[in-house]
C-alpha positions as CSV (number, residue, x, y, z in Angstrom):
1,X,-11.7,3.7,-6.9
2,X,-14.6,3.7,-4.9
3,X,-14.0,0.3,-3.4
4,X,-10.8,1.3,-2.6
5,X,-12.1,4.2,-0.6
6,X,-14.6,2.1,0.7
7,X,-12.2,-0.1,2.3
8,X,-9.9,2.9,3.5
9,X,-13.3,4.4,5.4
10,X,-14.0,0.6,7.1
11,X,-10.8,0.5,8.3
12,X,-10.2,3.9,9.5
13,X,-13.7,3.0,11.3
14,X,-12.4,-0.3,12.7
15,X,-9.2,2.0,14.6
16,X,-10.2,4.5,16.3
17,X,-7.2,5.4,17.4
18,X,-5.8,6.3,13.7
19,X,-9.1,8.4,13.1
20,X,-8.0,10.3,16.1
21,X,-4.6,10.4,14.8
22,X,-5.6,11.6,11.4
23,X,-8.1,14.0,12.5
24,X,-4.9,15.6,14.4
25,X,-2.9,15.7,11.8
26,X,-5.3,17.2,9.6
27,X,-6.6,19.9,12.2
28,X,-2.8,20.7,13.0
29,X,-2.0,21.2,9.1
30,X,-4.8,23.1,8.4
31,X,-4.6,26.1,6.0
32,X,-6.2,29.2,6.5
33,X,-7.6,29.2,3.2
34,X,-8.7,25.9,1.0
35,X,-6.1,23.3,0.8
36,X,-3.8,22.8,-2.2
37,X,-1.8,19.8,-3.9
38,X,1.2,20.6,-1.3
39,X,-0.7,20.4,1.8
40,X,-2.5,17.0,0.6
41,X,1.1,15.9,-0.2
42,X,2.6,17.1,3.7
43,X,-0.2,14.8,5.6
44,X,2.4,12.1,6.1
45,X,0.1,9.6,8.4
46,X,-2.5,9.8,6.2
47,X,-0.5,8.5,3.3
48,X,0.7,6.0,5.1
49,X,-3.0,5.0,6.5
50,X,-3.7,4.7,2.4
51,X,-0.6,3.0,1.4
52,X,-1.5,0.3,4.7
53,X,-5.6,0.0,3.4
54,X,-4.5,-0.4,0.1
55,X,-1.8,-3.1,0.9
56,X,-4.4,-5.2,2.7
57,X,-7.3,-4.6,0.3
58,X,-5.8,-3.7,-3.2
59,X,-8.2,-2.7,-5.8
60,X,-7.2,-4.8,-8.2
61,X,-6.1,-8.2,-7.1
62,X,-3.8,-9.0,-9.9
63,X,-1.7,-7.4,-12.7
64,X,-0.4,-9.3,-16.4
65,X,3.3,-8.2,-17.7
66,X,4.6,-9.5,-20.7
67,X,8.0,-11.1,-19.5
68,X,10.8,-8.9,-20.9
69,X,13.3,-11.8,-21.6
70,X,14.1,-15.7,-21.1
71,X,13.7,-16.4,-17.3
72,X,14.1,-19.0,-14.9
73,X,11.8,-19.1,-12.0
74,X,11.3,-21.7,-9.8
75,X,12.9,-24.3,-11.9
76,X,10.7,-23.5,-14.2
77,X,11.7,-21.8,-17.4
78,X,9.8,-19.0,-18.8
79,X,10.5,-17.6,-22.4
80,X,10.4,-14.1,-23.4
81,X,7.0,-12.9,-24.2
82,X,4.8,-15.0,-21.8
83,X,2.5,-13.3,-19.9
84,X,3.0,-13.6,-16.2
85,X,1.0,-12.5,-13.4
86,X,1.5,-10.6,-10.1
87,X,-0.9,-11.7,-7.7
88,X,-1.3,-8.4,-5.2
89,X,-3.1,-9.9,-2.7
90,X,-0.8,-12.1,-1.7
91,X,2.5,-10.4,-2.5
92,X,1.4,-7.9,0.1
93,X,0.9,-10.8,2.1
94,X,4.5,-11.9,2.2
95,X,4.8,-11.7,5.9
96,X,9.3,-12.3,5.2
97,X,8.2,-8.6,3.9
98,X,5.0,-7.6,6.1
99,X,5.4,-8.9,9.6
100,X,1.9,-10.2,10.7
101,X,0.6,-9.4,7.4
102,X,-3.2,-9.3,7.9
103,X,-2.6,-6.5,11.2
104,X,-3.6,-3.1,10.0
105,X,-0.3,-1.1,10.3
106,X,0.2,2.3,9.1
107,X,4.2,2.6,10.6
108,X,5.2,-0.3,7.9
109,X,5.6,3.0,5.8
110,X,7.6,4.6,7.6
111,X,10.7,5.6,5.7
112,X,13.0,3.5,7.4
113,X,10.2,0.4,7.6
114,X,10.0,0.7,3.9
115,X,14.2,0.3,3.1
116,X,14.2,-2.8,4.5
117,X,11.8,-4.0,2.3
118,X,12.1,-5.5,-1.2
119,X,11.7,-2.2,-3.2
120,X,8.9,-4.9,-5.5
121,X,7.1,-5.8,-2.1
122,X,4.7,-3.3,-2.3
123,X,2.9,-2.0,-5.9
């Protein structure tokens, strides 16, 4: 979305150390002809730059699923077919699963930073 990509540009801004780190990684990747899906999908930093940007400002804040059967959660019981919500903001916010949650961090998506986390840490 455009705020989305708003956000990634104001951040990228903020550090200039990843722009300098991107620009590298795109310069050094760089086809000879116009890039394709596969080269998009081999800039690794840069996905992690918009995983991190979009874990600290998500585009939506919240998401409704229809609970799937009879729950418990929190000592609180929750029937099959109630609608709960998954607040994003703050789930990425969980620093047991983000460390300093509100530092811009591109390395938390590293493959080995993300197996230690809850695999429903980040949506």
């Amino acid at each position: 979305t455009a705020s989305a990509v708003t956000f990634i540009f104001f951040v990228v801004a903020e550090h200039p150390d990843v722009q300098q780190k991107l620009y590298d990684e795109i310069e050094a990747s760089r086809p000879h002809s116009q890039y394709t899906v596969k080269d998009y999908n081999e800039l690794r930093y840069m996905d992690r730059v918009i995983k991190e940007c979009l874990r600290l400002y998500p585009p939506v804040p919240f998401i409704g699923r229809t609970v799937s059967q009879d729950s418990w959660f929190a000592d609180r019981f929750v029937p099959k077919g109630s609608m709960a919500n998954v607040h994003i903001w703050d789930l990425h916010r969980d620093p047991e699963q983000f460390p300093d949650p509100e530092r811009f961090d591109p390395d938390r998506f590293l493959p080995e930073n993300v197996e230690k986390r809850n695999s429903y840490a980040y949506v």
